[in-house]
C-alpha positions in Angstrom: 101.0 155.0 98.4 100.5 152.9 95.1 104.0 152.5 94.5 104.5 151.2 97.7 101.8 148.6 97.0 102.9 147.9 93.9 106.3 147.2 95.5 104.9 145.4 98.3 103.4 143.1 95.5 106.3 142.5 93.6 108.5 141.9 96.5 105.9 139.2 97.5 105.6 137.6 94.3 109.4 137.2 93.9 109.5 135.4 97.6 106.5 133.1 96.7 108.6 132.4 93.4 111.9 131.9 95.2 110.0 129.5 97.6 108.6 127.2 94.4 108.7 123.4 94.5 111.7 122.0 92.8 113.4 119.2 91.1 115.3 118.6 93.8 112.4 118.9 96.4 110.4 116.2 94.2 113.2 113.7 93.8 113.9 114.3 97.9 110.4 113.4 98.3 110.5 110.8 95.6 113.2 109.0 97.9 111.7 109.1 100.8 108.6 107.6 99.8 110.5 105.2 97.7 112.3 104.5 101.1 108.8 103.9 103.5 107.2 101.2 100.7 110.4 99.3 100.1 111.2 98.8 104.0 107.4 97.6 104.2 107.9 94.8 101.5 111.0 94.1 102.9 109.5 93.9 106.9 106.9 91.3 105.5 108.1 87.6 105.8 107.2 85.8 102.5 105.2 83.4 104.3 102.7 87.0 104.4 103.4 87.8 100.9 100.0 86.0 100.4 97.8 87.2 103.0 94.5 89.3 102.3 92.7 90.5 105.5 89.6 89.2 103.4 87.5 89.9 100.2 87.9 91.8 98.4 91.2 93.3 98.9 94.2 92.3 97.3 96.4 90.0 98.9 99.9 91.7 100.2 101.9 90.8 97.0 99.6 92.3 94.6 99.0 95.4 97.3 103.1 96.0 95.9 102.3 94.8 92.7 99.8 97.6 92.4 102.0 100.0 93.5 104.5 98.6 90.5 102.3 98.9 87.9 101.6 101.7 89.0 105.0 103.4 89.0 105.4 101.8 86.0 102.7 103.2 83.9 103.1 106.9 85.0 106.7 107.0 84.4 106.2 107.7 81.0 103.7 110.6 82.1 106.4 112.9 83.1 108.9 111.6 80.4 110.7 108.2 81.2 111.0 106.4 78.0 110.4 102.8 77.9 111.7 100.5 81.1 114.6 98.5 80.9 113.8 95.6 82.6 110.8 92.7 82.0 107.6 93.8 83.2 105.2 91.6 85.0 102.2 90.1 83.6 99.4 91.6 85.3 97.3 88.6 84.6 99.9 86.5 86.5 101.6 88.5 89.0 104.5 87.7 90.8 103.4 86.2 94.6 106.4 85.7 96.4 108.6 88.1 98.0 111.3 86.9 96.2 110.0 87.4 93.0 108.3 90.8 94.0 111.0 92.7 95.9 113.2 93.0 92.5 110.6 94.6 90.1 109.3 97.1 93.0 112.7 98.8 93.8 113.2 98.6 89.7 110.2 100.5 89.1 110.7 103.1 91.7 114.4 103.4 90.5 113.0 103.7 86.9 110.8 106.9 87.9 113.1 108.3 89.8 115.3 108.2 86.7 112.5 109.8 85.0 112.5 112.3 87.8 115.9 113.0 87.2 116.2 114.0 84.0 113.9 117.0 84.6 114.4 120.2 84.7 113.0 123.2 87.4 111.4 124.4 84.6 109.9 120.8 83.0 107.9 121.1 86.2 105.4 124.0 84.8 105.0 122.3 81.3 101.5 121.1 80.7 100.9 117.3 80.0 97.9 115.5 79.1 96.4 113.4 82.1 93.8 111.2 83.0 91.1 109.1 80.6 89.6 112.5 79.8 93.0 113.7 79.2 93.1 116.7 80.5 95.9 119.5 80.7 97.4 119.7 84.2 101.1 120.8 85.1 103.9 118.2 85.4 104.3 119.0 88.8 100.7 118.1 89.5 100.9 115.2 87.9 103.7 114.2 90.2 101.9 115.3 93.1 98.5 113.1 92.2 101.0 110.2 91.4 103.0 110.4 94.7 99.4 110.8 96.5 98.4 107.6 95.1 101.6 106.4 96.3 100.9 107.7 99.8 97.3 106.2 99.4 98.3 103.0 98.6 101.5 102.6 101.2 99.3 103.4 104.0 97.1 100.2 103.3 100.4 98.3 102.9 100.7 99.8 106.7 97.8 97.9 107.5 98.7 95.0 106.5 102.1 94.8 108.0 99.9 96.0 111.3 97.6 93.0 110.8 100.6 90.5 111.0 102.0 92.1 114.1 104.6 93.7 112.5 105.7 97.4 113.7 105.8 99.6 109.9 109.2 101.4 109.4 108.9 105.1 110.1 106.6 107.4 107.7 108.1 110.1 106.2 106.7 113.5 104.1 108.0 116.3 102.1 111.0 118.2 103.7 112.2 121.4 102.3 115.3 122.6 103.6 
């Protein structure tokens, strides 16, 4: 009866390993989200670019402009190196959609490149995180930032709702 258990256990543990997040399930997930927040900023005229539905949230540019800086600073997290374009002055954001479009889709193509150059196994490495700096997996340091990401896209929902606009069509993690 105990080897049967035993068995029992290891045949379980190698299914829940075989069924592990990977790369490839991160950077799927990475493009779909990428996908949802870009079609938002894109949906919104410029003319909106500006609006706030009132104090004190941001106004819809720097709602994306968030989300860029924010793609932008935890890049190097999982292990981009530096970014290869201008980064925006966060003490003069861009405010037209002109001027935000470009630096949004460059900073999502910048962590994805990060993304990319991973490894299935760069997943379980530890990293520091946080202003406490604290030792968490890779992996869940993706998953917080793509949270925040999730977070953050569904208030750009809002706005786009506000304006009368219809959002493009959510999407979530897909494994198959």
């Amino acid at each position: 009866m105990r080897n049967i258990i035993v068995i029992g256990l290891i045949i379980i543990g190698t299914q829940a390993h075989a069924q592990g997040v990977t790369k490839q399930d991160v950077v799927k997930a990475w493009d779909i989200i990428t996908k949802m927040v870009v079609q938002s900023a894109q949906l919104m005229p410029d003319e909106h670019y500006a609006y706030s539905p009132g104090e004190p949230l941001r106004n819809f540019a720097d709602q994306l402009n968030h989300t860029t800086a924010s793609n932008i600073m935890f890049a190097p997290r999982i292990g981009a190196g530096p970014p290869n374009f201008p980064i925006p002055d966060r003490n003069n954001p861009p405010q037209t959609k002109e001027k935000v479009m470009p630096i949004l889709e460059q900073s999502f193509s910048y962590f994805k490149g990060a993304l990319n150059n991973l490894a299935d196994k760069d997943l379980s490495e530890k990293i520091l995180w946080g202003r406490n700096q604290v030792e968490i997996t890779r992996l869940k340091a993706i998953l917080i930032i793509m949270s925040h990401l999730q977070r953050e896209h569904g208030k750009t929902m809002m706005y786009l709702r506000a304006k009368g606009i219809t959002p493009p069509p959510a999407g979530s993690w897909s494994f198959d």
